[in-house]
N, C-alpha and C positions, 0 to 999 in steps of 0.2 A: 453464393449464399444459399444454405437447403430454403426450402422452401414453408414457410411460416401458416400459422391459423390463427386467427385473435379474434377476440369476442369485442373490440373497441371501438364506440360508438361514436358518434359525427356530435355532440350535444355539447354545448357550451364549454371551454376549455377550463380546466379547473387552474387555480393560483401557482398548486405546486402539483409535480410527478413525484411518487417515489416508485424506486425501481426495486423489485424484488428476485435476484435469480434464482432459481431452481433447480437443484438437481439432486433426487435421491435424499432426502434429507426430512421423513417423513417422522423421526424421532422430536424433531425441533420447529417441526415448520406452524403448529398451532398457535406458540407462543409468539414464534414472529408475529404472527398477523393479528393477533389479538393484541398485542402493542399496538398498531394502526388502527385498532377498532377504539381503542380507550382513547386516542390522542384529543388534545383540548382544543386545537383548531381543526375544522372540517371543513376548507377547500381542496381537496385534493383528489387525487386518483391513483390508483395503485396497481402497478403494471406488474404482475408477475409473469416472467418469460421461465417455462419450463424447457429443460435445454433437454427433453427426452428423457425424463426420471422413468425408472424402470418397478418402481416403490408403488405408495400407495398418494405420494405425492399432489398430482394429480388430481387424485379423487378430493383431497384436503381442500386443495384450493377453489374445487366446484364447490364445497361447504361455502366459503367464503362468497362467491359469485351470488348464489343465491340468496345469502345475509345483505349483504349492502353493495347497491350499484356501483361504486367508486370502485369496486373490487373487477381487477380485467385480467385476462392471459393473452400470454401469445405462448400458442405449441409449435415447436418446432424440432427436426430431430436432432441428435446430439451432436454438437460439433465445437464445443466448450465453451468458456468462461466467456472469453474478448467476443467471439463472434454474441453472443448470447446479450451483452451488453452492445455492445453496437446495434441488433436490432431493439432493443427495448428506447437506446439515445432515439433512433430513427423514429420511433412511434411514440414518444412522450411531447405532451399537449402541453404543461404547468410552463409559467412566466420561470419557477424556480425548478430546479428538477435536485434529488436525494435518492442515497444508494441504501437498501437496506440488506445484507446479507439475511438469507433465511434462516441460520444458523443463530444470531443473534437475534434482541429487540432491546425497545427505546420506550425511557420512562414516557408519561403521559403529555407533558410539557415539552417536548423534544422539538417538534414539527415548530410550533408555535412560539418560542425564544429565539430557533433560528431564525425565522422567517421575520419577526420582529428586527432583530439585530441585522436584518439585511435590505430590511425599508431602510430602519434609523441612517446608515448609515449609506447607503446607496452602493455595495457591496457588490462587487462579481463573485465571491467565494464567501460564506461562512464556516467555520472551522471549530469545533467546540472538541474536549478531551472525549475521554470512555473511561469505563472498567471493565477492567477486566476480571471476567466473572465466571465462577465454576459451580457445574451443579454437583458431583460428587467428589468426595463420598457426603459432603457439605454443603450447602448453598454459600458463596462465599464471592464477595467484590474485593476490587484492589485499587484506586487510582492510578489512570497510566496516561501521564502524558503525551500529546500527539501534537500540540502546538507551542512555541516558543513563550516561558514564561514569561517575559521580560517585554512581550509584543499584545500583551491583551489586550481588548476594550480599547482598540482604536486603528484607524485605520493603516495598513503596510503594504508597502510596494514590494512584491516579493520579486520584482526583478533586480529590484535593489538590495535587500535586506533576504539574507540568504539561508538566515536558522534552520526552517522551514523545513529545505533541502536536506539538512542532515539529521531528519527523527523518523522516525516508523512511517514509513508508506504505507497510508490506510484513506483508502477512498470514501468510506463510509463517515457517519458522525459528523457532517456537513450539507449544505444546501450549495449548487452552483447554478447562477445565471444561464439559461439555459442557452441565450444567444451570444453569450459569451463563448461557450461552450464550441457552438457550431463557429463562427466567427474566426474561430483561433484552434479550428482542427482536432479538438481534443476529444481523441475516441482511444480505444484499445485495441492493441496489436493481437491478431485473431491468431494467436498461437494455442499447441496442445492443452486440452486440458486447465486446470486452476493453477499456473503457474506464473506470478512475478507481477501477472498485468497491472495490478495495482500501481506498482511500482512506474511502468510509462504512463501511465496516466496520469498519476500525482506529480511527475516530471512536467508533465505539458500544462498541467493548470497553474502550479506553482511560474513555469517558466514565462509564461501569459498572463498572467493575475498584475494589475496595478493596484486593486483596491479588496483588498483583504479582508476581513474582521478574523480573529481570534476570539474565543471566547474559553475562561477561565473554565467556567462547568463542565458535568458530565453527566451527557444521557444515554448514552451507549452502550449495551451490555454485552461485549465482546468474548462468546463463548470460548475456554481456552481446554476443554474436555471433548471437544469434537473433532481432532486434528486430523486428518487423512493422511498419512506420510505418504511421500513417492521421493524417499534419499534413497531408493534401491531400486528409480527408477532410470535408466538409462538417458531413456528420450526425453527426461525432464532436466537429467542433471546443468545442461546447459542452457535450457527456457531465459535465465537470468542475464546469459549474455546476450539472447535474440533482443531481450527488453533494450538493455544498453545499445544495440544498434539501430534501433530505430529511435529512442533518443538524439544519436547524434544525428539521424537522417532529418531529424526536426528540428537541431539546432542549425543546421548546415544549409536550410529553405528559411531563418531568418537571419540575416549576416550582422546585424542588428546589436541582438544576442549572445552570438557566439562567443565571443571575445568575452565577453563576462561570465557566462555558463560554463563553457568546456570545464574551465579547472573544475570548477562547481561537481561538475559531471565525471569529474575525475573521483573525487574525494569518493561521491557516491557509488560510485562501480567500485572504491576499493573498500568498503565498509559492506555493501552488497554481494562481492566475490565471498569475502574471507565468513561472510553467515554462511552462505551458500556449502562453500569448501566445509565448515565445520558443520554442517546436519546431512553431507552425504558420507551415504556409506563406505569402510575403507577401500572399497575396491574400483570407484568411484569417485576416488580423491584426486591420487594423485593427475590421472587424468584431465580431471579438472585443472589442478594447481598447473600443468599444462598449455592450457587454454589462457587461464588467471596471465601467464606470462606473456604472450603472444601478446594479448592484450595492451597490456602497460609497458611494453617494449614498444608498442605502436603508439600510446600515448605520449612515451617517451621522445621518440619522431619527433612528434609534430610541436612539441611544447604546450602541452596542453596539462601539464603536471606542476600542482604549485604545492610543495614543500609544506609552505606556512600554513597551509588548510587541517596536516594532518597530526594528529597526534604525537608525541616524539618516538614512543613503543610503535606506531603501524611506520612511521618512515622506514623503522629497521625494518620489520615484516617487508613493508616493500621491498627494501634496498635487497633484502636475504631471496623474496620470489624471483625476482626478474635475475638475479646471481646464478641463483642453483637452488628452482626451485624442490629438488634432490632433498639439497639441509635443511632448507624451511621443512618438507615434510616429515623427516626425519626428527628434529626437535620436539617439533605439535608433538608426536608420539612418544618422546621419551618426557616432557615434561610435565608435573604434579599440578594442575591449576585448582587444588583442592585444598591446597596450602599456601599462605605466605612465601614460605622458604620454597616450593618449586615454582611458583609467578617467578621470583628472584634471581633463581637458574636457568631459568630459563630466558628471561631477557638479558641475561648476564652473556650467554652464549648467542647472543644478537646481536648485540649493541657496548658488549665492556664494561666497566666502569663508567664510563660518560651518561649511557643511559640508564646504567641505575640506579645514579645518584640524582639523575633530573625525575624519576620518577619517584623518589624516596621525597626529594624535598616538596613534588607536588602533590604525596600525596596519594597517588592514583596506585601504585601498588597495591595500595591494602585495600582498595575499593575496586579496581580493574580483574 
């Protein structure tokens, strides 16, 4: 691990951490933190770990040091996201600990609804929605669900109850137990750069979590005007399968588990691949789609693939990658998803007849 500098003081531990990573992001980072300065409860402390910003970053966050004591850093040099967040888990004091990206902020009520709904309810995880939210050319929100409609306002065992698992891996927009946290291992895989980690981590709390909250609201303002691409970056294109194998290296140290997750963990690696596949760029695809197979030829092995988890359109995508994933790539390129009528040709040259009369009658055609 490089070597760290924090300004964090030995004084009484505050209720909650939030954690703020850093890097380069001196366009957005006032507003971050001015959310944490307006917020309506004030136990807390607020760790921003600058991962080596090269910006004026830095200097921002000395503003803030000097405003209000809650306000701490740790400088360390760059060696990306997971490592960056593993030493911030290591140095956070709060009973509860929350992730704030710098890039976003959080209405005033945010800190203090979770933190409430995670007394009431005696909570390892709380979990509330976002929006997502643009500054140009407009200031503009959207509601975007992040937790299971059907599971609010009470409490779920997410080793049981599995929705969870298949929506948007997003670490933020929540409060976690912090000895929950340590207890059941749940850090981030210190791979390149910002890529995926979310994703193992949301795995490991979801996979660990017995007592839940969901919560209907949204105080999250998930910047969607700041995106950094790297689909034209080599060393990244495959980050998403690093994440999946250290998932299974964490279902496979609880034997427990396994047995109920892998499918679980199937489903998710094939909704994960095929994003992945579709935001890299084409010379970077097929490659992938590649990889994609190897994959689920191996999942295939072991039986850890259950059918009924997947949609009836991605079983064909499956059944067509692990075939020849040759035609799968060739299709994606020849078909129209800008229209009804090439959705339709395109799963026709999948799946037949069969599937696209099951997809007509469900529906999902004209909305997929």
């Amino acid at each position: 691990m490089p070597e760290c500098e924090n300004t964090l003081g030995e004084e009484r531990a505050p209720v909650i951490t939030i954690l703020v990573p850093v890097y380069n992001v001196q366009q957005y980072l006032r507003e971050c933190l001015d959310s944490l300065l307006a917020q309506t409860f004030a136990d807390f402390e607020v760790i921003c770990i600058n991962d080596g910003s090269t910006d004026s970053s830095r200097q921002i966050i000395g503003e803030y040091l000097l405003k209000d004591p809650r306000f701490q850093v740790i400088d360390k040099e760059n060696s990306g996201y997971g490592a960056s967040m593993n030493v911030g888990l290591a140095a956070a004091r709060g009973e509860y600990l929350g992730i704030l990206e710098s890039d976003d902020f959080i209405d005033p009520e945010t800190i203090e609804t979770l933190y409430q709904a995670a007394r009431h309810y005696d909570a390892q995880v709380v979990k509330a929605n976002c929006w997502f939210y643009w500054s140009q050319p407009s200031k503009k929100d959207e509601l975007f669900w992040l937790v299971p409609e059907d599971q609010v306002n009470r409490l779920v065992n997410t080793q049981k109850e599995h929705d969870i698992f298949y929506l948007k891996p997003s670490i933020w927009s929540a409060l976690y137990k912090r000895d929950f946290l340590a207890e059941n291992d749940v850090r981030f895989l210190e791979t390149p750069g910002a890529s995926f980690q979310d994703s193992g981590f949301n795995f490991r709390v979801w996979a660990s979590s017995e007592r839940t909250v969901f919560l209907r609201e949204a105080f999250l303002h998930y910047r969607q005007d700041n995106e950094g691409s790297s689909v034209n970056s080599a060393t990244k294109a495959f980050c998403v399968c690093d994440e999946y194998d250290g998932m299974e290296r964490y279902l496979s140290q609880r034997p427990a588990l396994e047995p109920k997750l892998r499918p679980v963990m199937a489903k998710m690696r094939f909704d994960s691949y095929m994003w992945n596949y579709e935001r890299l760029s084409a010379e970077l695809q097929m490659p992938f789609l590649e990889r994609f197979r190897a994959d689920f030829l191996a999942e295939q092995t072991t039986g850890n693939i259950n059918l009924e988890l997947f949609e009836p359109w991605k079983v064909s995508e499956l059944k067509t990658i692990i075939k020849s994933p040759q035609r799968f790539h060739a299709e994606r390129l020849a078909a129209n998803y800008s229209t009804p009528l090439g959705k339709a040709a395109h799963y026709f040259r999948l799946g037949g007849l069969p599937l696209l009369w099951q997809l007509t009658k469900s529906k999902i055609l004209r909305r997929h």
